[in-house]
N, C-alpha and C positions, 0 to 999 in steps of 0.2 A: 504493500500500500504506500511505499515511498513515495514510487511514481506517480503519483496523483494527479491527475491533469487540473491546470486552472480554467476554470471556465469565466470569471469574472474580470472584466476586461481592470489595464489599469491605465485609467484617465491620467493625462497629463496637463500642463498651459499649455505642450501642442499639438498634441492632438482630439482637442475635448472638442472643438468646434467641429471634424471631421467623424471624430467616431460617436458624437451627444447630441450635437446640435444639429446634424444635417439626418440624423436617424432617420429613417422611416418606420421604427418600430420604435414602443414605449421606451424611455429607458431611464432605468434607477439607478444615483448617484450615492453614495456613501459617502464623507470626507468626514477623514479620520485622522490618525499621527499613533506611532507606534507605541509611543509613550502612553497613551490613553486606555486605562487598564476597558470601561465600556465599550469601546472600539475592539480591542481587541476578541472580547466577549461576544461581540456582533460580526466579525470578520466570516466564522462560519457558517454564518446565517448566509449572508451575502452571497459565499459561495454555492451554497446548495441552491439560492433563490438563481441562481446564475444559473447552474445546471439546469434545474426546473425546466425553466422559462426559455431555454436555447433554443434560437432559431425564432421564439416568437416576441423576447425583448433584450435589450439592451442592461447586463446589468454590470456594474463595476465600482471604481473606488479612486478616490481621488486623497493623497497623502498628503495635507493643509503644510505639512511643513515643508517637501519638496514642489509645491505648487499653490505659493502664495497668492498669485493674481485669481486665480479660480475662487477660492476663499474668499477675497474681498469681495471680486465681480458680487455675489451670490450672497453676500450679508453673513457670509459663517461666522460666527462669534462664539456656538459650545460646537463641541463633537461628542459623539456621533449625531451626523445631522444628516437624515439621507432626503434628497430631493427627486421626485419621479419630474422627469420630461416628456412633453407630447410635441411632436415639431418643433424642438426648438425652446417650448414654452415651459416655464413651470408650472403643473398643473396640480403635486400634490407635495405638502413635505413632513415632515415627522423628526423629532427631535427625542435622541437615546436612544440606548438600544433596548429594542424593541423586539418581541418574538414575531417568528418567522409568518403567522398565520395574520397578523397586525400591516407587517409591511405588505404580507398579499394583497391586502384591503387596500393601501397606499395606492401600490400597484395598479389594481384593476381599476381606476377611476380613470388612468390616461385607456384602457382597453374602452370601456361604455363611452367617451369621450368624443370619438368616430360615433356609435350609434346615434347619441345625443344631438350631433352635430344634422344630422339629419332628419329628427323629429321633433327640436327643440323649440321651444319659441321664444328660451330667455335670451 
């Protein structure tokens, strides 16, 4: 089980606007720091939500201390702070870490988001 494949992509300053912002699939952002014992607690989450959801979103992580402008862009101020994107947008976010069936919840709101968008009137 050494070999474990990573499934959770890892966001950078350069290439969050190419693998986040241009997505065409939902996609969940993590920023965290290794130092942060919550984070760390959450990282496995992240991974299995990554696995999960492969091929149908975007999930990965962004390290606040090797990726200060992302952090500011985005107002992080605590971690773990995960942000769900829909084109681009932020659509849903959540602050600590959170069990895994909670961020699904996060999750599925950039999925109904498309439906919404089609029958909605707000």
């Amino acid at each position: 089980m050494s070999n474990q494949t990573k499934y959770a992509v890892e966001f950078s300053d350069h290439n969050f606007e190419e693998l986040a912002l241009n997505s065409d699939k939902p996609v969940m952002v993590d920023f965290w720091a290794e130092w942060c014992g919550p984070c760390r607690t959450l990282g496995p989450v992240i991974e299995d939500l990554a696995k999960d959801y492969d091929g149908r979103a975007v999930i990965g992580k962004v390290n606040v201390d090797n990726n200060p402008n992302l952090a500011t862009k985005y107002g992080i101020r605590s971690i773990p702070t995960i942000l769900v994107l829909k084109n681009g947008e932020v659509v849903n976010r959540a602050l600590g870490s959170l069990p895994k069936a909670a961020l699904e919840d996060k999750l599925s709101v950039a999925f109904e988001e498309k439906k919404d968008a089609e029958t909605a009137s707000e």
